[in-house]
Structure formats: structure tokens, C-alpha cells
C-alpha positions in Angstrom: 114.9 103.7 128.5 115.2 102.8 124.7 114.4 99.9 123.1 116.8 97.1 123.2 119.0 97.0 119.3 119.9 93.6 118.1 121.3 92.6 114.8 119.2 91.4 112.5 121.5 88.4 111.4 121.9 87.4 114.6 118.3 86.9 115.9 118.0 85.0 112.1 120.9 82.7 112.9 119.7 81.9 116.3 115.9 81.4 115.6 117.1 79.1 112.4 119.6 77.3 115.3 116.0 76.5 117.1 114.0 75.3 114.7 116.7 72.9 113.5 116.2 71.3 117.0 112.5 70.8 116.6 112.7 69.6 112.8 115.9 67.4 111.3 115.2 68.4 107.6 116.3 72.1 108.2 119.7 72.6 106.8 122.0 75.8 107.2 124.2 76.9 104.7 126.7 79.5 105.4 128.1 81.8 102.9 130.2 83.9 104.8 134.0 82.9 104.7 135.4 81.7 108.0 131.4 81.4 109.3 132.5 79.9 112.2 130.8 80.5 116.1 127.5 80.0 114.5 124.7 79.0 116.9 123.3 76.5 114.1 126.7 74.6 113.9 127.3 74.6 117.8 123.9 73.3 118.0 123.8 70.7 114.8 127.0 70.9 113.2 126.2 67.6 110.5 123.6 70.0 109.4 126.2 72.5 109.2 127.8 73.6 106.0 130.5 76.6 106.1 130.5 76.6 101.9 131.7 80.7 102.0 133.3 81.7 99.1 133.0 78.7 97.1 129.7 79.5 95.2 129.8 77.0 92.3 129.7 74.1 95.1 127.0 75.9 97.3 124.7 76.2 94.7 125.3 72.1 93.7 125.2 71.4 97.4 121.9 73.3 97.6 120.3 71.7 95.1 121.5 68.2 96.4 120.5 68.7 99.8 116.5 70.0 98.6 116.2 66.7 96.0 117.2 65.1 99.4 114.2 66.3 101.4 115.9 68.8 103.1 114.9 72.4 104.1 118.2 74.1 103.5 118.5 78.3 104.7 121.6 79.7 103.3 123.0 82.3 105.7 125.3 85.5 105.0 124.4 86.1 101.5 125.7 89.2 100.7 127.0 90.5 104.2 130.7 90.4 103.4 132.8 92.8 101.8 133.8 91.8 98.9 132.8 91.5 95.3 130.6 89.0 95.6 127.7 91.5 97.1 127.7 92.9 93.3 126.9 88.9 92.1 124.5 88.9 94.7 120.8 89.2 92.7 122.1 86.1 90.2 123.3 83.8 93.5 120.1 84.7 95.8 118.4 83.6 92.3 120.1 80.7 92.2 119.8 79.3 95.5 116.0 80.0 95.2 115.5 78.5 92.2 117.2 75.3 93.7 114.3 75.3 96.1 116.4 77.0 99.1 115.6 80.0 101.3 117.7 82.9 101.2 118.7 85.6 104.2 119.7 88.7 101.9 120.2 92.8 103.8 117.6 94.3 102.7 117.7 96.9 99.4 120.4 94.8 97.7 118.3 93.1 95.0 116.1 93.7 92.6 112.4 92.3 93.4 111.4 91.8 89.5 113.2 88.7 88.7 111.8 87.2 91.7 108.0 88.0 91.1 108.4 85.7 88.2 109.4 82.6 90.4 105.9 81.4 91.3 106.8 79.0 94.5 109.2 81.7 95.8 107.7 84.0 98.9 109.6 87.4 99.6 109.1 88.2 102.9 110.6 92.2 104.3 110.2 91.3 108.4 110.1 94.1 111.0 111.2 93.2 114.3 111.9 89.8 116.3 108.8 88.1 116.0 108.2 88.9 112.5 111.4 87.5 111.6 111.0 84.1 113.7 108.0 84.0 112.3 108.8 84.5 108.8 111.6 81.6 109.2 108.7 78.8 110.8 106.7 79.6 108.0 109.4 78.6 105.7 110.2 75.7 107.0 106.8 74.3 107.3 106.0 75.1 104.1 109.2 74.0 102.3 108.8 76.9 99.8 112.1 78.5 99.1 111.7 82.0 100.7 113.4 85.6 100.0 113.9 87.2 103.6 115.0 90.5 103.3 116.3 92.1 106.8 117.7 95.1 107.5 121.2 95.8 109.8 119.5 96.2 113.0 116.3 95.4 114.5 114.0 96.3 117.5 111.2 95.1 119.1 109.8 98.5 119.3 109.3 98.9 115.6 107.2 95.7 115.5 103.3 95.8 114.4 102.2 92.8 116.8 99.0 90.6 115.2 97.1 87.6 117.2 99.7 84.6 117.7 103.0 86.9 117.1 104.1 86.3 120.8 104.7 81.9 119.9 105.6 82.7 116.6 104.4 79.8 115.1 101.2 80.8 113.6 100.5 82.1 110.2 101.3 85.9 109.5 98.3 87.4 108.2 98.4 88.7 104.8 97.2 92.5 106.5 98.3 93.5 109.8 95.8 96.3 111.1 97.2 98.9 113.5 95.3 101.0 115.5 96.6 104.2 117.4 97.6 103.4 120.9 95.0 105.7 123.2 92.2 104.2 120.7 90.9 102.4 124.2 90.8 99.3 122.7 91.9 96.1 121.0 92.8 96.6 117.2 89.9 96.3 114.7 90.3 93.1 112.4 89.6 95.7 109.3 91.1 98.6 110.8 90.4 102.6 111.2 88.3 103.6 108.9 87.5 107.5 109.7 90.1 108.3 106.5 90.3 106.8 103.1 94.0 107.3 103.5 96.3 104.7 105.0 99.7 103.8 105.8 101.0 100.4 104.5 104.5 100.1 106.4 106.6 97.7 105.2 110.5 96.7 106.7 112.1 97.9 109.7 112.4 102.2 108.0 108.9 101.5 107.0 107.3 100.8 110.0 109.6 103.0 112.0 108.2 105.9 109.6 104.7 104.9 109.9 105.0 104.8 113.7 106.2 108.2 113.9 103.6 109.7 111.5 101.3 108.2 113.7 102.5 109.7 116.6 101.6 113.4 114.8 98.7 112.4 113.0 96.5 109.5 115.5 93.4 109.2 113.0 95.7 107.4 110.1 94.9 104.0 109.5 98.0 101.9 109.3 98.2 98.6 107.5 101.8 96.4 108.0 102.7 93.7 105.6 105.2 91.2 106.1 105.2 89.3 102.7 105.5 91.4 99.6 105.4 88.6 96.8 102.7 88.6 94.6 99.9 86.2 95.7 100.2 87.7 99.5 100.1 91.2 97.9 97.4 90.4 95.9 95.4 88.9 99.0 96.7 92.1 101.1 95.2 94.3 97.9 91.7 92.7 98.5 91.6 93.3 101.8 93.0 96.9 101.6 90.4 98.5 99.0 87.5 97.0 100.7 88.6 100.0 103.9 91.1 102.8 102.0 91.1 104.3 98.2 94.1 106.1 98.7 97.2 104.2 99.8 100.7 105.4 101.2 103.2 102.7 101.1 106.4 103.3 103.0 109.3 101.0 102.3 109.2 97.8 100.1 111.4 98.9 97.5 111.0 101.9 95.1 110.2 101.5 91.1 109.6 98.2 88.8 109.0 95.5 91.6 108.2 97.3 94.8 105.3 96.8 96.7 103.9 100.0 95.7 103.9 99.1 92.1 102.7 95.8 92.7 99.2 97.3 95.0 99.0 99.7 91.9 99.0 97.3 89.5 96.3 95.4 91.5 94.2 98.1 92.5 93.4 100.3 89.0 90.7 101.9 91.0 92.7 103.1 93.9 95.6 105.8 94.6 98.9 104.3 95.7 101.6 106.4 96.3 105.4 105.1 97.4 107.4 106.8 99.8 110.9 105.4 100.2 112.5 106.5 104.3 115.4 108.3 103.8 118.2 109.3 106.1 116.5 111.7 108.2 113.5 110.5 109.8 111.9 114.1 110.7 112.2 114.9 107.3 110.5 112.0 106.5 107.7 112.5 108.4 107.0 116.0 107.2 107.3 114.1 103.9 104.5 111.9 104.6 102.3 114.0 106.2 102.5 116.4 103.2 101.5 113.3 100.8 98.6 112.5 103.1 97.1 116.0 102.9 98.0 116.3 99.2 95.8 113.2 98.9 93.3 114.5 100.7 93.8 112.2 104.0 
């Protein structure tokens, strides 16, 4: 039997819906027009804020509600069908630099301006856990967060790492996979019989690095969850000191990906970027013909 498919959005809205109950300073703010049926209103609905289609008076809500002490999420951003997904880079901007964090689908906006927003974490979660994680961590913190998901998501496709299962610790800057009939528990630093490794990042990332795997069980595979610049410079470190040669699958392509960001970071390494495609077993040849290129 297949794995279970949830949307994304949904297992976002409902997470978001339980930590609300747990802590009275998280705020949601819907964008979607007629946002009604959501589990954070039903659940806390003076908390609740159906704002859709009315941006100049989200954005001054926002930034009333954060100089307030509130942690305010705004939901739907850029998951209708109108024009506004083409204004959607400058309101996700916005909303951020008003000290809010930010649902977005993933590959709609541009990473660049965001690198240069210091207190601003981008996180690209695969999977349940990672994305209930990702959304404690915000609200502990109170740092405005960039959470990029994708349309679906699946348990399946999920790199687990100690403490996933309560999701309320800490996501590790690296999370090191090891292949499944390795006959034991993953090493902290991970494989190290190639110089070459996998760094999966989002749900067609990890999803691709999975199914490499699957042909080629001596890869090292390295997951990352957060993709702004002080975790990727902390995942860099930790990286270089196993693998010279990196391929990075997912996390945006060109000026502000992930895989321009490690390359930046790590002159003395190779860092190749792969972005998945529409067919995954031509993907996979793809990567395995980067890995032997490289000499992995």
C-alpha cells in the first residue's frame, strides 16, 4: 500500500490550529478570500483574521499585531488564482519584514531578497514532521519565518532525525541519512565511503535523493530543512568536514539557491545543483550521471 497524500496547506493550517492552543500570542492571518472552515478560526476565532484580498490592511494589521507581542502566521499567500500570485515576492516581503511568518507554495519567489533580511529564517520542509516542526520553531523563536511547501506531502518522503516524532525539538542544521539495510542506526556524521553526497532539499528533493539511493546504496545523503544563510553556513561546516563534492537537489536553481549559497561557502569544494523535473526516472539517470561525472 502507498503512502498516505495529504495537502500540504492543510497539515500547516492544522498544526498552526494546535499550537495556538498551547500559546495565546500566535496569531493567523488568512489571505485567501472567503478563508472560511479554517481549523485555526474554529478553534480560536479572536485570533482569527480572514484579511483575503485586502492587502494594504493585512500588511498594517500585521505590523500591529507583532508591535503587540503577537506571533502572527499569515496563511494562503499566494494559493489563489488570481493576480495577486504575480505581487506575491513584494507581499511575502512585506509581511516578513513586519516581523510575521509567511506560508508561501514553494518555487514562487525569489530567495535573494530574502537572504538580505537578517532575522528572517527560510525553511523548504519535507513531510509532516518537518513541517510541524518548522512551525514550533517559529513560534518559539518569534523570528518571522519563510516556509516554503509544496502542493502535496507524504510521510514517506520524510528524512526522520532524533526528536522528529514530538516535533518540538530543534531541527538540526544537517540531517544524516543512511541507506536502509546499513544494519544500523544513522551515523551522526554520516556515510563516508564516497566523497560525493546528496544534499535533498523540499518534498522533489528528497523524493529524488531517495530514489537515487535506492540504485546507488553507498551515497551519502545529507537533508536540510532551513536554507537561509546562517543555517546553510552551519550545514556548510558540517558538510566539508565528510564530502568534497556535493549534489544538491532542490532548493531553488541560480542567484539564491541553496546550491549557490554552499558554493559560495565552500570555495574548496564541488557543488553541483540539480533541479527534479517532471519525470522522476529521468531524474534519476540525471543524478547518477552527475555522481559518476564527479567521480562519486
Amino acid at each position: 500500500m502507498g503512502a498516505t497524500t495529504v495537502r500540504a496547506e492543510d497539515i500547516y493550517r492544522e498544526e498552526l490550529a494546535k499550537i495556538g492552543a498551547d500559546d495565546g500570542r500566535v496569531v493567523c492571518v488568512e489571505a485567501l478570500p472567503g478563508g472560511a472552515h479554517h481549523p485555526f478560526e474554529s478553534a480560536h476565532p479572536d485570533r482569527f483574521f480572514p484579511l483575503g484580498g485586502v492587502e494594504s490592511a493585512m500588511v498594517t494589521m500585521v505590523e500591529g499585531l507583532v508591535t503587540a507581542g503577537f506571533r502572527v502566521f499569515v496563511c494562503g499567500l499566494g494559493l489563489g488564482a488570481d493576480t495577486r500570485v504575480s505581487r506575491l515576492p513584494r507581499l511575502a516581503a512585506a509581511y516578513l519584514r513586519a516581523g510575521a511568518s509567511v506560508m508561501v507554495p514553494y518555487g514562487q519567489t525569489d530567495l535573494t531578497e530574502l537572504r538580505s533580511m537578517p532575522r528572517v529564517q527560510i525553511a523548504v520542509p519535507s513531510g509532516a514532521p518537518e513541517i510541524r516542526a518548522v512551525l514550533r520553531g517559529a513560534a518559539r523563536s518569534g523570528r518571522p519565518c519563510h516556509i516554503r511547501i509544496g502542493t502535496e506531502t507524504s510521510d514517506a518522503v520524510t528524512t526522520p532525525w532524533p526528536g522528529a516524532a514530538d516535533g518540538d525539538g530543534d531541527v538540526p542544521p544537517v540531517i544524516w541519512d543512511v541507506p536502509a539495510d546499513s544494519g544500523g542506526p544513522a551515523d551522526p556524521g554520516g556515510p563516508a565511503d564516497t566523497d560525493t553526497c546528496l544534499v535533498s532539499i523540499g518534498e522533489k528533493g528528497t523524493r529524488l535523493a531517495l530514489a537515487v539511493r535506492e540504485r546507488s546504496k553507498g551515497l551519502a545523503h545529507a537533508h536540510l530543512v532551513y536554507v537561509d544563510d546562517s543555517h546553510l553556513s552551519a550545514a556548510a561546516g558540517e558538510l566539508a568536514r565528510r564530502h568534497g563534492r556535493l549534489v544538491v537537489l532542490g532548493g531553488s536553481a541560480g542567484p539564491g539557491g541553496a546550491a549557490e549559497g554552499l558554493s559560495r561557502l565552500l570555495p574548496g569544494c564541488t557543488v553541483l545543483g540539480l533541479t527534479p523535473g517532471a519525470a522522476p526516472a529521468a531524474d534519476v539517470e540525471r543524478v547518477l550521471s552527475a555522481v559518476e561525472e564527479l567521480g562519486g
